[in-house]
N, C-alpha and C positions, 0 to 999 in steps of 0.2 A: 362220671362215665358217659352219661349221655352226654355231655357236654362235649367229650372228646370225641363220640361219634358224630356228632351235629360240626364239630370241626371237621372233621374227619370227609366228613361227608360234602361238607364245602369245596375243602383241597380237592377231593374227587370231580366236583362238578367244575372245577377250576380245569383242573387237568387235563379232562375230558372237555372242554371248550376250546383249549389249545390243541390237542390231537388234530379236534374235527374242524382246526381252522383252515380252509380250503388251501393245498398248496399250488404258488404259483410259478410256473415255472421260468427261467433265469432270463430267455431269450423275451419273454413278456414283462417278467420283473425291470430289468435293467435296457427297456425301448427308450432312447433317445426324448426328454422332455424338452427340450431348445438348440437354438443351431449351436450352443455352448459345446451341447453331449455328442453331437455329431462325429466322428473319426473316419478319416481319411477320404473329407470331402471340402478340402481349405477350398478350391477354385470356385465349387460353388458356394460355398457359404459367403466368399469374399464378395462375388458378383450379386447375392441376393442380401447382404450389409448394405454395398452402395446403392442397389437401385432403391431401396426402402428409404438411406438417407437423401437421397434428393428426390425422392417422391417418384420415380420411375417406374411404378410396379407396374406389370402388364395384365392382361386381362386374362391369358392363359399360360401355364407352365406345362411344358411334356417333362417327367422323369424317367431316364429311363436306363438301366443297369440289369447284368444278373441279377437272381436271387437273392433274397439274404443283405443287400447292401443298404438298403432302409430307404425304398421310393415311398411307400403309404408311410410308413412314419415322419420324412421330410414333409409330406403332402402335410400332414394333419399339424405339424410344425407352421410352415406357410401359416394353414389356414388360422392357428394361432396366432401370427403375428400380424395378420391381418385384421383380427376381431380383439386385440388385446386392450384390454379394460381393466384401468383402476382411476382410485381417485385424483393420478396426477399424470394418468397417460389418455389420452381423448383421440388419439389417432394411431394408425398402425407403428407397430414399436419392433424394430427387428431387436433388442435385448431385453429380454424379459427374465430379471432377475426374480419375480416371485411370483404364482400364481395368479392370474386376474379372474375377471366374472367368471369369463365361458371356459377360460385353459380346463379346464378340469373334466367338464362336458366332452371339449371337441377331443381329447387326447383319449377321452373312453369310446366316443366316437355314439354318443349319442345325445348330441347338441340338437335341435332343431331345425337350426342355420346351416350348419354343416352336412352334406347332405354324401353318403358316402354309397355309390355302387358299383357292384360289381358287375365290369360289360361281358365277364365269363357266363352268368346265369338270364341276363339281361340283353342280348345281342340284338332283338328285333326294332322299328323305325317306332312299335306303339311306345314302347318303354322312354326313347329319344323323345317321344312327343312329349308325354306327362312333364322329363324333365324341362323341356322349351316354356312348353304352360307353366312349371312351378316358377320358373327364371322371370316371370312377369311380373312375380309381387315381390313387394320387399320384404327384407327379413323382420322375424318376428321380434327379435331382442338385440341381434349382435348388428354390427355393424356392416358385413358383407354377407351374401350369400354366397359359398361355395360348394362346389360340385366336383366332389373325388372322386372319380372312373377310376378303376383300377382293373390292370390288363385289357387295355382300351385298344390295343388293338383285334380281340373278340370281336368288337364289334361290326355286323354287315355291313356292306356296300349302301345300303339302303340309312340304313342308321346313320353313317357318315356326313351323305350328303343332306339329311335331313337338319344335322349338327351347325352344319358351316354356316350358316346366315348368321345365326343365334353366337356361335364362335367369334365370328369378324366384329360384328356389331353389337356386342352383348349391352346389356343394362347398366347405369351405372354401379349397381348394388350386387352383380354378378361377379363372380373371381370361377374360373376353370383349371382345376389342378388334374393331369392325367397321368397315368403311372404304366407302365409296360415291359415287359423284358424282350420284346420282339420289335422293334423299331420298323426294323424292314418295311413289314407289313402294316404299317399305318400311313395312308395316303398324302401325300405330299401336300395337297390341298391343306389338311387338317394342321401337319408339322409349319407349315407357312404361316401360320396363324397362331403358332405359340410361342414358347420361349424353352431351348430345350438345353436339358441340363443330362449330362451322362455321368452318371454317379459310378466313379474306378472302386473295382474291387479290392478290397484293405490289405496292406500290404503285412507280411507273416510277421515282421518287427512288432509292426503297428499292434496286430492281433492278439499276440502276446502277451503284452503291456497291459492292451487293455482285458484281460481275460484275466490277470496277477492282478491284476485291482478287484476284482471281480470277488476270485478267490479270496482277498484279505476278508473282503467285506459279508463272506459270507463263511466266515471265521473255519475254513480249512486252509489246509497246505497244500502245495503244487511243486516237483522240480521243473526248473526253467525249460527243460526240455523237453518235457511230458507235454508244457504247453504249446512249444512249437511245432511238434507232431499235431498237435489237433487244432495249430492257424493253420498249418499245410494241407494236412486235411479240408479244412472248409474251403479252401481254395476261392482268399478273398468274400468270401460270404459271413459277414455278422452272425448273422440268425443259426446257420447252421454251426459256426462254430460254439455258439452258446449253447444248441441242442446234445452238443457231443461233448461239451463240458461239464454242463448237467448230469448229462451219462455216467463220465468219469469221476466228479465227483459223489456219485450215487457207488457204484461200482467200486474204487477205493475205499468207504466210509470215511469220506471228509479230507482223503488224502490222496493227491493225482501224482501218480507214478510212471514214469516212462513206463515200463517193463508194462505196468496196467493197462496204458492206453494203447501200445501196439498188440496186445493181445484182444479190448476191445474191438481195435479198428482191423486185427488181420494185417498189421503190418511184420515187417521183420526188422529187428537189430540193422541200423544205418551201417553198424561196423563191421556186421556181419555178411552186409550188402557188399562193403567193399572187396571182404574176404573172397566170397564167390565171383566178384568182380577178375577179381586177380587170377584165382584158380579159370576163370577162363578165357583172360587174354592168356593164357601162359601154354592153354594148351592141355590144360590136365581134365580132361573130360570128366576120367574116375570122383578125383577128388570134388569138380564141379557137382556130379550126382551126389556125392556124400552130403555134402552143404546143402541143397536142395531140400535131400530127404530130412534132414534135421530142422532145416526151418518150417518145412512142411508139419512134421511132427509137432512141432513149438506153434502151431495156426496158422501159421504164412500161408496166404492163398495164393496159388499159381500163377493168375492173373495179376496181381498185387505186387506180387511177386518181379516180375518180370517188366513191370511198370517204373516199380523201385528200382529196378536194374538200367533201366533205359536214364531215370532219373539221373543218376550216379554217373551215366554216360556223356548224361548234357550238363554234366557239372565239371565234368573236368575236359572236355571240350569249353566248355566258356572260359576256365581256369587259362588252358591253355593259348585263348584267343585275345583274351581282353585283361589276363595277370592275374596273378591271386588275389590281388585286393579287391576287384571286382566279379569276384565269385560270387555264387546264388546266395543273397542274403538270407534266405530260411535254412542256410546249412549251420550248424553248429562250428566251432573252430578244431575240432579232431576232425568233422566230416571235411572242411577243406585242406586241411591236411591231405588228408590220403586222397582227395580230388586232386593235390596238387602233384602227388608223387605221381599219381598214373599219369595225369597231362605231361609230365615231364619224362618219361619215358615212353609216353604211345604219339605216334603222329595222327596228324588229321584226317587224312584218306582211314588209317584202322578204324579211328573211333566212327568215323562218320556212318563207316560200315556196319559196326558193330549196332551203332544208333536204329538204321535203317533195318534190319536183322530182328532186332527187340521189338521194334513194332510191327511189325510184317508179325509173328512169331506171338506177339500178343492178343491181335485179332484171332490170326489161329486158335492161342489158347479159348478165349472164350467162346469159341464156336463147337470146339471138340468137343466128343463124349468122355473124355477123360481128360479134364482139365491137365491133372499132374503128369499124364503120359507126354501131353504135348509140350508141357513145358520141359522135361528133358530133354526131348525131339531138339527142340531149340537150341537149348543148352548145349548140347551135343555138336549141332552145324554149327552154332558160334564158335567152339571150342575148334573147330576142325579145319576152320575159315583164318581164324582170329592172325594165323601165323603164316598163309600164304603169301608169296612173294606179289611184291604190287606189279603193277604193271612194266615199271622202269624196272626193277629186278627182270621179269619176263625178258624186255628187251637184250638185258646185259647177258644174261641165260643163253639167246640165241644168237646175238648174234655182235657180245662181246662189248668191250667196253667203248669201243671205237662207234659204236653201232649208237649206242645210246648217244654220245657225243654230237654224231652226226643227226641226230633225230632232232636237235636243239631241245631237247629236256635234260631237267637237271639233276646229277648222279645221286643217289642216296649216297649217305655220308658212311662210314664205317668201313673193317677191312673186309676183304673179299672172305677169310674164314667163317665172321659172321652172320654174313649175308648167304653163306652157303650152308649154315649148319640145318641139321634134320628138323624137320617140322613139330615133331616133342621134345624138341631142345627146349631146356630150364630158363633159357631166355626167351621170352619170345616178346623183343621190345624190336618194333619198325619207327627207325631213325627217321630225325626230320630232311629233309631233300639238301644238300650242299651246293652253292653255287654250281654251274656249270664249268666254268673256268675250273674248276676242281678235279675235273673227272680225268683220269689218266686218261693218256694217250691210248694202253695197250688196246689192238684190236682181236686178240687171244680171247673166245668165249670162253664164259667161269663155268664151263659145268664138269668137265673133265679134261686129263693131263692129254686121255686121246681124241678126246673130241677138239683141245685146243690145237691140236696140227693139222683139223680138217679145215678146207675152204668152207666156210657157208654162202650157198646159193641166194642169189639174191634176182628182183625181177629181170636183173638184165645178165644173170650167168653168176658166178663164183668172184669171190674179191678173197683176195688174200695180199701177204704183206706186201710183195713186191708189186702191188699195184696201186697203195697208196698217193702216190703222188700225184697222177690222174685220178683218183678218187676224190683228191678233197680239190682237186682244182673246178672238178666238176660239179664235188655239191655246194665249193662258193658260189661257183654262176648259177645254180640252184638258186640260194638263196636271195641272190639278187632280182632271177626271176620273181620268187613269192614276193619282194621287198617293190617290186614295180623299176628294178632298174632294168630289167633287160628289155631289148626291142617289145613295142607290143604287136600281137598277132593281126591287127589290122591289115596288114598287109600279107596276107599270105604266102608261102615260099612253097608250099606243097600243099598236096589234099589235105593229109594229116591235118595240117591248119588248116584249113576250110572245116575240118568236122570239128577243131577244137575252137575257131572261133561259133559255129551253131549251140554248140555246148553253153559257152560263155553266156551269148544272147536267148540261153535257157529255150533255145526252138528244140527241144527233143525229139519230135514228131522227123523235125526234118535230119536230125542227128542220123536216127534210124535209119531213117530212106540210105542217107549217105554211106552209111556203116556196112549196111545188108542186103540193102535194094538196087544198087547198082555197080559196077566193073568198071573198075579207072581204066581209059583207054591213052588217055595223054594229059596230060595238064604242064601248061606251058602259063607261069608267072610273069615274066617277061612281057608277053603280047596278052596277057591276061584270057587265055582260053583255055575251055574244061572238054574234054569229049570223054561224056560217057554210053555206055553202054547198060538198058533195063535189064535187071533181073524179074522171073516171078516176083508178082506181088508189088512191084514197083510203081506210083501211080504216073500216065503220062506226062501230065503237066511238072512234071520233076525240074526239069532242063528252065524251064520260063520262070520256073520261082524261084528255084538256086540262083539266076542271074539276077532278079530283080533286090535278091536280099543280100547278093552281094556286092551288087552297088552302092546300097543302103547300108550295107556295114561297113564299108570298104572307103567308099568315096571317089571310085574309081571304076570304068567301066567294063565289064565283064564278059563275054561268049561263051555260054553253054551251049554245044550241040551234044546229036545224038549219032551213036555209031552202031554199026549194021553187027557189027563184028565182037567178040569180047574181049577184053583186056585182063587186067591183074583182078585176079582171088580178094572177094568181097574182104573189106577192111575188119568187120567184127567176128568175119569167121578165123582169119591170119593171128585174132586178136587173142581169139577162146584157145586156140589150139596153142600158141606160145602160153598162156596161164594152166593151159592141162601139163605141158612138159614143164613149167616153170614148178608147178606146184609139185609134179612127181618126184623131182628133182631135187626140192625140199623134203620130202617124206625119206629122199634115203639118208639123210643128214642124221649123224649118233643124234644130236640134240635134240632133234625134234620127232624122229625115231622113241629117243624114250618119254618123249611126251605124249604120245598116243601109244603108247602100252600104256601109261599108265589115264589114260582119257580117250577109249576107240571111239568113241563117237565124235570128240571134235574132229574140227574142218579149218582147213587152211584159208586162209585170204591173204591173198600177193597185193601191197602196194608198195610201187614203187616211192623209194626217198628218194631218187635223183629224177628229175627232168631228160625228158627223151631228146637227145638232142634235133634239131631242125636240123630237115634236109635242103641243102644247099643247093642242090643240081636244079631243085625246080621239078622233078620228076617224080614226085613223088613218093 
C-alpha cells in the first residue's frame, strides 16, 4: 500500500514537474536558428551565402523591414555565422548544419561577444561611448565582436555622429549588425557605411505553409483557410501571425477553424462579404442593412467591416484589370470566383468609385460615436451612388447620342432600355465603354419621347437635326484645330486672337486688362494696328506692353495707340452676359429642367464643343 502511494506520489511529482514547465510561446519557440529557417527572404540570404563564400563580409549590415519579419533574429543569425565554431569549421561558415561553441549563447542572446542594445532605451552619445570603448578590445572567446543596435534609428543626432568614425574604420574584430523599421530617419551618413538589406513582408501562400507546418508539429489540426485568414491578418509579419495562431490554437483547443478565427479576429464570412457586396452594387439598400445587422450580430466590427468590403472591391478590380488568374493570391478559389463574377459585370469607373466611397466612409467609421450608425451611413450612399449614370450616360441624357459622339468619348455599350431603366432596377450592372465608332448616329436625347423633339441649347444657340451637316463640318475643323492642323493664332485676324494668343502665353494679368480694361476702338490686321480706348481701373502703360509682346509673340510689328473716345462693350462683359442667356436658355430645356428638380442646388457650366469661328473681317 505504501508502496503504491510512494508510486503514486512520484507520478504526482512527475506530473506536476511537467505542468510547471514554463510554456513557451510559438512565435519564440519556432524563431529562425539559420538562414536554412529563414522564409521569404531568398534575395538576401542569396547575397549574404556569396559574400561569406568569397570572403566579402562587411563590416556593417542595416536590416530593415516591418515588424514581425525577423531583423534581430537575422541579426543574431549573421552574428552566428560570423563566430561559428566547431572542430572542422575555424572560420565564418554561412551553413551551419549543427550547433557550434557560441550558436547556442548568441541565439539566447547572452554570448559575451555578442553585444545586443536596444537604441529605443539607450539614445544618448554616453551610451555610444561605452560601446566605441568596448569596440577597442578584442573579443573574449568568439571570434568577432558584434554589436546589434536594434531600432537604431532611436538613436540622437549626437549618438550618430559620435558612431561614424568607429562605423567607417572599425577594428578588425568588430562586425556592426543594425536593425530598424524606420529607414527614413537614419542618417545617410550612417546608411553609406553599411550594407542594407530590406527584408519583404511574407507573402500569405508563403505564411500559410509555413504556419501548417507549425501546426503539424505541434500535433493539432488547422483548416487551410482558417490559416489564410490569420497570414492575411498578419499582413506579412512572422511574429504576428505566430501570436495569433497561438491564440487560435489556444481558442479552438488544438483545433483552428475558420468560423473560430474570424470570430477571434472580428472578421466576417468572405462569402458573406461578397453577398452584401452585391446587395449593394444592385441598389438594395434594405437588404444591404439586413446583412450588416447580421454580421454585426455574428462580431463583425464595422470598421472591419467595411475594410473587408473595400478588400473584396480591390479584388475584383485587379480581377478585372490583370484576368483572373492574376487575382489576389490570399483569396481562396470560391473568393475569386465571385471576385470574378462582379469584375465581369461591373466597370471600372463603378468600382473605382465604390473603392474611393469605402475608404473615405471608413475613416469615418472610426472616428464616429457610433461606429455601426456610420457604417450604414455608408452603406446607404454606396447603395444610392452604386447605379448612377456615369458621366458619358449624363452626356447621352442631355444632349443625345450625337452629343456624346461629338465629345470624342466612347458610348457605353448596351441598349438604350437599359441605360434608361430606374435607379432600383434589379440590374444595376455599368457596362464596359464600346468603341466610339459604335455609338449611333442618332442625335435624339434618351430621356424622353417629348424631350426628344426639343432642340437642346448649346453654347452657341440650339442644334437640331436639320442642321447637322454644318455641325459636323464644323466640329471636324474643330478637331483639327485641338489636333494642331488648323492655322496657328500667331498671327492674329481679330482682337479675339490677341486675347486668345495672351491666354495661350499664360499672361492672364494681361488676358484681363484686355477682356475688361479696355474698349476696342479699331483693330486693323492688315497694317497691324490696335486703337484702344482705357476703361477704369486699366493701367497706363497698357498700349507699350501690348505692343511689345506682340512683337515678341508675333514676330511681326505692331501699333497700339490710345483713343480719346470709346468703342465696342468690354469683351468679358459681352462674354458674362451671352453665358447668363446661354445658361437660362438651358434651364428651360425638359432635360435639364428635370434635373434640377430633382438637384436645386446644382449649377450650370457652358463649355462650348465647337471652336468659335475666326473673324475674317479683321474687325474684330
Amino acid at each position: 500500500m505504501a508502496k503504491k502511494q510512494s508510486g503514486g506520489s512520484v507520478m504526482s511529482e512527475a506530473a506536476e514537474g511537467a505542468v510547471q514547465k514554463p510554456y513557451v510561446v510559438l512565435a519564440r519557440k519556432y524563431r529562425p536558428q539559420s538562414f536554412d529557417d529563414l522564409i521569404g527572404q531568398e534575395a538576401m540570404v542569396r547575397t549574404l551565402r556569396n559574400a561569406f563564400a568569397s570572403g566579402r563580409i562587411a563590416q556593417g549590415y542595416m536590416l530593415t523591414g516591418v515588424r514581425g519579419v525577423g531583423k534581430t533574429t537575422t541579426a543574431r543569425i549573421v552574428a552566428r555565422a560570423l563566430n561559428y565554431e566547431t572542430d572542422t569549421a575555424k572560420a565564418p561558415t554561412f551553413d551551419m548544419p549543427a550547433l557550434g561553441r557560441h550558436c547556442a549563447e548568441i541565439m539566447e542572446s547572452r554570448h559575451p561577444d555578442v553585444i545586443e542594445m536596444d537604441a529605443a532605451s539607450n539614445t544618448g552619445v554616453d551610451n555610444i561611448r561605452e560601446l566605441i570603448e568596448s569596440a577597442r578590445y578584442k573579443p573574449i572567446v568568439a571570434r568577432f565582436k558584434v554589436f546589434i543596435i536594434d531600432e537604431v534609428h532611436m538613436l540622437s543626432k549626437g549618438a550618430f555622429n559620435a558612431l561614424l568614425k568607429t562605423l567607417e574604420e572599425p577594428p578588425e574584430h568588430v562586425k556592426f549588425i543594425f536593425a530598424t523599421t524606420e529607414i527614413r530617419k537614419v542618417p545617410v551618413t550612417v546608411l553609406s557605411r553599411t550594407q542594407r538589406f530590406d527584408l519583404r513582408r511574407v507573402d500569405v501562400p508563403e505564411l500559410s505553409a509555413h504556419f501548417a507546418r507549425i501546426v503539424d508539429k505541434e500535433s493539432a489540426t488547422a483548416e487551410a483557410d482558417a490559416l489564410a485568414l490569420i497570414a492575411r491578418a498578419a499582413e506579412g509579419s512572422v511574429r504576428d501571425g505566430l501570436s495569433l495562431l497561438d491564440q487560435a490554437i489556444a481558442m479552438g483547443e488544438g483545433a483552428v477553424r475558420a468560423e473560430t478565427v474570424r470570430s477571434m479576429l472580428g472578421l466576417a464570412d468572405r462569402g458573406r462579404i461578397f453577398d452584401l457586396l452585391e446587395h449593394v452594387f444592385r441598389g438594395d439598400a434594405k437588404a444591404a442593412l439586413i446583412s450588416l445587422e447580421e454580421l454585426h450580430r455574428d462580431g463583425a466590427e464595422p470598421v472591419q467591416l467595411l475594410a473587408d468590403l473595400a478588400e473584396a472591391v480591390h479584388a475584383a478590380t485587379r480581377v478585372k484589370t490583370v484576368g483572373a488568374d492574376a487575382g489576389s493570391e490570399g483569396l481562396s478559389a470560391e473568393e475569386k470566383r465571385r471576385a470574378s463574377a462582379l469584375a465581369a459585370r461591373l466597370s471600372i469607373p463603378l468600382l473605382s468609385r465604390a473603392w474611393q466611397m469605402l475608404l473615405k466612409g471608413g475613416e469615418e467609421t472610426g472616428k464616429a460615436a457610433n461606429p455601426r450608425a456610420a457604417a450604414e451611413m455608408v452603406l446607404i450612399r454606396l447603395a444610392h451612388t452604386a447605379d448612377l449614370p456615369s458621366p458619358d450616360e449624363l452626356i447621352r441624357m442631355l444632349g443625345g447620342e450625337g452629343a456624346l459622339a461629338r465629345s470624342g468619348k466612347p458610348a457605353p455599350a448596351g441598349d438604350t432600355a437599359s441605360r434608361n431603366a430606374p435607379l432600383n432596377s434589379a440590374d444595376p450592372i455599368e457596362r464596359e465603354p464600346a468603341p466610339a465608332s459604335a455609338a449611333p448616329a442618332s442625335r435624339a436625347p434618351a430621356m424622353s419621347a417629348a424631350a426628344s423633339n426639343a432642340p437642346i441649347p448649346f453654347a452657341s444657340g440650339s442644334v437640331d437635326a436639320d442642321d447637322d451637316a454644318i455641325f459636323d463640318a464644323d466640329y471636324e475643323a474643330s478637331l483639327d484645330e485641338l489636333a494642331g492642323v488648323a492655322p496657328s493664332l500667331a498671327d492674329p485676324r481679330s482682337f479675339d486672337d490677341v486675347i486668345a494668343i495672351a491666354s495661350e502665353r499664360r499672361d492672364m494679368l494681361m488676358k484681363v486688362h484686355l477682356e475688361d480694361r479696355v474698349s476696342l476702338v479699331k483693330f486693323d490686321a492688315a497694317a497691324g494696328s490696335i486703337d484702344l480706348y482705357l476703361l477704369p481701373g486699366a493701367p497706363p502703360h497698357i498700349a507699350n506692353e501690348l505692343r511689345e509682346k506682340l512683337n515678341k509673340w508675333t514676330g511681326r510689328k505692331w501699333v497700339v495707340v490710345l483713343s480719346k473716345s470709346a468703342g465696342e462693350r468690354p469683351r468679358g462683359e459681352v462674354r458674362r452676359e451671352k453665358e447668363a442667356a446661354e445658361r437660362e436658355a438651358m434651364k428651360a430645356h425638359p432635360a435639364v429642367r428635370a434635373i434640377l428638380e430633382q438637384f436645386p442646388d446644382a449649377k450650370i457650366d457652358i463649355h462650348p464643343l465647337i471652336a468659335p469661328p475666326r473673324d475674317e473681317t479683321g474687325t474684330g
